[in-house]
N, C-alpha and C positions, 0 to 999 in steps of 0.2 A: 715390569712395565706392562705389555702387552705379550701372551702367553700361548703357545701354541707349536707344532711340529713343524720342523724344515728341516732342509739338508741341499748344499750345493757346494760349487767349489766358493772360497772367500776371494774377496774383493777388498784388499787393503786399501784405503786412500792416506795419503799423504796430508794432508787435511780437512780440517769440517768440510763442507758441501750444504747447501741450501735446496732445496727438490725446488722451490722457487727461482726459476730463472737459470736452476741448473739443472733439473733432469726435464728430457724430454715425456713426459705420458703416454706418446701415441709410439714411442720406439725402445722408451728405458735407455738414450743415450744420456753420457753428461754430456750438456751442450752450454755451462759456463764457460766460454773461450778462456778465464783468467786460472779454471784449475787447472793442478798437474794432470790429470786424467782428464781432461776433456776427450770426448768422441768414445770413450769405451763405455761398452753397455754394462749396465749394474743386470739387467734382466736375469732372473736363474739362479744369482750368486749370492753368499751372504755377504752384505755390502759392511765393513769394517770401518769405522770409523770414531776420532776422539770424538766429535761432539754432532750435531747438527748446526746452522747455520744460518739463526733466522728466518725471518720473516712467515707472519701466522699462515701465509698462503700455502706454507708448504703442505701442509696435513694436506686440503684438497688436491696436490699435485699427488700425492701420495697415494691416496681413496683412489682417485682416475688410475691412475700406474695402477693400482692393485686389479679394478674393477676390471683393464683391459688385460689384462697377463702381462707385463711388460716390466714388473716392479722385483725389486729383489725378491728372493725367497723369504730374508729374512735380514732384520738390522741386528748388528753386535755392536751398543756405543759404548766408549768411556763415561760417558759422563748423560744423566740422567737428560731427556727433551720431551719433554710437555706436549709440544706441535706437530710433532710424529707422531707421537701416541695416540693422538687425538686420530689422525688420521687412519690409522689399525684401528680402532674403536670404532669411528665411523665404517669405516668397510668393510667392519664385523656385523654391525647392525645392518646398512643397509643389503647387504652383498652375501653374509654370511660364510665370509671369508675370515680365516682366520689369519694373524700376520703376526709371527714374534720379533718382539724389540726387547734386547736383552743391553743391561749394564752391566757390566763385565771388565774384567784386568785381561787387555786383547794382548799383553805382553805375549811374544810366542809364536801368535797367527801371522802367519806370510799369504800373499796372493798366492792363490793356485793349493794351498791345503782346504783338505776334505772337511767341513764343520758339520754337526747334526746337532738340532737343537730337538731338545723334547723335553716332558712336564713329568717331573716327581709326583711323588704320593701326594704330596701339600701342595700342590698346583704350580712350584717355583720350577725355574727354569733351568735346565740342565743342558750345558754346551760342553761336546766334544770335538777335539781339534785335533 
């Protein structure tokens, strides 16, 4: 998806998350009151999760997060999202940040393990857990 170095501690969720209406920008909180993890910061961490969760606004909420420091290190999802991507793309071009979203079998990864994401010879993306 979107390709590039990280490394922090992981951030499992319990379920998808929408950055729309559920992560804060200006703090990297979840502040959807309905998820299980509302109020912990993704900030730092590689944020773990099956899918994303709608809505196109997310990419901007994302781009913002990135722009300010406040956004994960890096996303690990199950299942491929369009809308994220966009938003690492976007805050590549403008920001010249780089932001990896990797798809991946997260079977294995617990909160609080070590993840380092980096880029093979062929540009694909190599997660260690």
């Amino acid at each position: 998806m979107a390709t590039g170095q990280a490394e922090g501690p992981a951030l499992v969720l319990s379920e998808a998350l929408s950055f729309w209406g559920g992560i804060d920008a200006a703090t990297g909180t979840i502040i959807d009151a309905s998820h299980p993890e509302a109020g912990v910061s993704v900030t730092g961490r590689v944020l773990v999760m099956p899918s994303g969760r709608g809505s196109s606004s997310s990419s901007s909420v994302l781009t913002e997060s990135i722009r300010r420091g406040t956004a994960p290190a890096a996303l690990l999802l199950g299942s491929p999202d369009p809308i994220l991507t966009v938003g690492a793309i976007v805050a590549e071009f403008l920001y010249d940040v780089r932001f990896p979203i990797v798809v991946c079998d997260l079977e294995g990864i617990a909160s609080g393990d070590r993840v380092e994401i980096g880029e093979g010879e062929a540009g694909e993306a190599i997660v260690i857990s």
